[in-house]
C-alpha positions as CSV (number, residue, x, y, z in Angstrom):
1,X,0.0,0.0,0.0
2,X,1.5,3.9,-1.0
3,X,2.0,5.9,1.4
4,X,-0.3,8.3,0.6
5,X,-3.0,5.9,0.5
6,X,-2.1,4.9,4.0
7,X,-2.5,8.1,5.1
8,X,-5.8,8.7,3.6
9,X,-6.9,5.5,5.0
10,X,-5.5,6.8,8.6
11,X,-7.7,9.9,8.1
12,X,-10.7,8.0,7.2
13,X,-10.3,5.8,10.1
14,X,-9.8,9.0,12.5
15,X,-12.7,10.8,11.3
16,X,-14.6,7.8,12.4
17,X,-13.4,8.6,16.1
18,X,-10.8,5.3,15.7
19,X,-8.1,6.8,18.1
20,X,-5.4,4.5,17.5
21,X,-5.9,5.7,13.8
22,X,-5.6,9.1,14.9
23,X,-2.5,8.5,16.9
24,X,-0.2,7.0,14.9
25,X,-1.4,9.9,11.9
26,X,-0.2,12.3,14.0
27,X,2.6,10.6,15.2
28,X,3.7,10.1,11.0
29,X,2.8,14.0,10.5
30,X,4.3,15.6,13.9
31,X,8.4,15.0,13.2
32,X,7.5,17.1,9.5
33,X,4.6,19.5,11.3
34,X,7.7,20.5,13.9
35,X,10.3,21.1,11.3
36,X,8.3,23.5,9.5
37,X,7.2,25.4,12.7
38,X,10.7,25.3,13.8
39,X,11.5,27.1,10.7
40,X,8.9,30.0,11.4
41,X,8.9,30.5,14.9
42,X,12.4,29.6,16.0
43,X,13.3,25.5,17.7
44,X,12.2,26.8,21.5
45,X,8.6,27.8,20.8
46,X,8.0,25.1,17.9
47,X,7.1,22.4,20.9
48,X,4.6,24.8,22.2
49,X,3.2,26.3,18.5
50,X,2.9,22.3,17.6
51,X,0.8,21.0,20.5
52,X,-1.4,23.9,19.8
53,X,-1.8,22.5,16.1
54,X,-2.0,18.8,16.9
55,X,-4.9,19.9,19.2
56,X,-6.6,21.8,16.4
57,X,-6.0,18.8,14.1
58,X,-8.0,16.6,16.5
59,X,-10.7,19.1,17.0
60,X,-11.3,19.6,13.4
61,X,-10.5,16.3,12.1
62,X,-13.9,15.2,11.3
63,X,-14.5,18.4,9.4
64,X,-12.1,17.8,6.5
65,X,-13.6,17.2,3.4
66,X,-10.5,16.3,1.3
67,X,-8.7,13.4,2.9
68,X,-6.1,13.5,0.4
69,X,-5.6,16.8,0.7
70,X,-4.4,15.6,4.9
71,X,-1.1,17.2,5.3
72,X,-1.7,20.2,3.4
73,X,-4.3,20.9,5.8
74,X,-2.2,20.2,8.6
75,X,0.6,22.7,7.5
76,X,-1.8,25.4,6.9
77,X,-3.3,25.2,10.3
78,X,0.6,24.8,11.4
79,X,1.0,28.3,9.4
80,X,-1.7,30.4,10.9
81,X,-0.8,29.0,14.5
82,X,3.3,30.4,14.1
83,X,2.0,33.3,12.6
84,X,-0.3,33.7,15.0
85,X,2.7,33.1,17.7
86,X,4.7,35.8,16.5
87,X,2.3,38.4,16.6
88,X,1.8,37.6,19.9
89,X,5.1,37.8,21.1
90,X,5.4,40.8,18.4
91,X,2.4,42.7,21.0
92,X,4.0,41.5,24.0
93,X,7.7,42.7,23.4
94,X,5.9,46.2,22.3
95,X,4.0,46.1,25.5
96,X,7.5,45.2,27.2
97,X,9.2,48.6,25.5
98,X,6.2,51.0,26.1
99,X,6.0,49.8,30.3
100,X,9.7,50.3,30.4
101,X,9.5,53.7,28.8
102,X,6.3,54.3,31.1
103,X,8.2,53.2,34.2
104,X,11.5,55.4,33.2
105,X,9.1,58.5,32.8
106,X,7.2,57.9,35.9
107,X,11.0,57.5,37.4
108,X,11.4,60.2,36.4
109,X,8.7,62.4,37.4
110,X,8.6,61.3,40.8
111,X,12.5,62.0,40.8
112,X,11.5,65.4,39.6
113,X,9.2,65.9,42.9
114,X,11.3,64.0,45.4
115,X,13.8,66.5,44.5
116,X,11.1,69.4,45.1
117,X,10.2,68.2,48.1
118,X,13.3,67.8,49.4
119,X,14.5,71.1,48.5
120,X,11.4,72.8,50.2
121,X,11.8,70.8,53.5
122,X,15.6,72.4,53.4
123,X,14.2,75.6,52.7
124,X,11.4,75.3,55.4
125,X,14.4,74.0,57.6
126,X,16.6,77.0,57.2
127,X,13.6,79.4,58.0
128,X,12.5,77.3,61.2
129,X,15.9,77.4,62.1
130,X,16.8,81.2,61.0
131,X,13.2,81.8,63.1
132,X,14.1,79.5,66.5
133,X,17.5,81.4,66.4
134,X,15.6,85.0,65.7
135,X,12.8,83.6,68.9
136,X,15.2,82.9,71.1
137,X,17.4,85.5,70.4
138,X,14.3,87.8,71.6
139,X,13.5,85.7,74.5
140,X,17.1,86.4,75.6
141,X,16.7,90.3,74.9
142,X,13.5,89.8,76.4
143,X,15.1,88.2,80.1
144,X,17.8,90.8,79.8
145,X,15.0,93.7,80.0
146,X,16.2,95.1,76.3
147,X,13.7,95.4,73.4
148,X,14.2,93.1,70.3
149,X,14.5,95.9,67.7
150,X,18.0,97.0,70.1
């Protein structure tokens, strides 16, 4: 028997809910499905991009209409699923670069204000200070019997 015809036959058998069938299809298919996603997503996400498909396959099995037409279906869900991947992890690093700029500004700002505050609690110290010495300085005038403008 051709290969191809035993891979049709496989399909048949799977889309009649014969799970061995359905095992050993995808264990034939997965080696050449994870090769191809390797190629498109890079050899440490292909694992993850694969299960993905091999689930989908499974789900939708029963829904092919061309049984030939098996692994050309199961490449084309294997495409949308990478591609799918690196838009993902296209958002994500965007979201990554806009927090970090985020972060630096807010860094930022608040440096901007700690630096305010801090400068107006020196100030405020200085006067209190400049003020104690000026109080006490009358209270001394004061004990002594002499006015505070002397």
């Amino acid at each position: 028997m051709a290969a191809g015809t035993d891979e049709t036959l496989l399909v048949l058998r799977a889309r009649c809910n014969d799970r061995e069938a359905l095992e050993l299809l995808l264990r034939r298919v997965s080696p050449a499905l994870r090769k191809y996603i390797a190629t498109l997503v890079g050899p440490q996400d292909a694992d993850d991009v694969l299960q993905d498909a091999l689930v989908q396959i499974c789900r939708n099995i029963a829904w092919l209409e061309q049984v030939e037409r098996f692994r050309a279906w199961a490449f084309r869900i294997c495409s949308r699923l990478a591609f799918r991947h690196l838009r993902q992890q296209r958002v994500a690093r965007e979201r990554f670069v806009d927090d970090a700029g985020r972060t630096k500004q807010l860094f930022v700002a608040v440096g901007a204000q700690l630096i305010f505050v801090a400068l107006c609690t020196s100030l405020l110290a200085f006067h209190v200070t400049r003020m104690t010495k000026a109080v006490l300085r009358a209270v001394e005038l004061a004990a002594r019997g002499r006015r505070v403008s002397e």
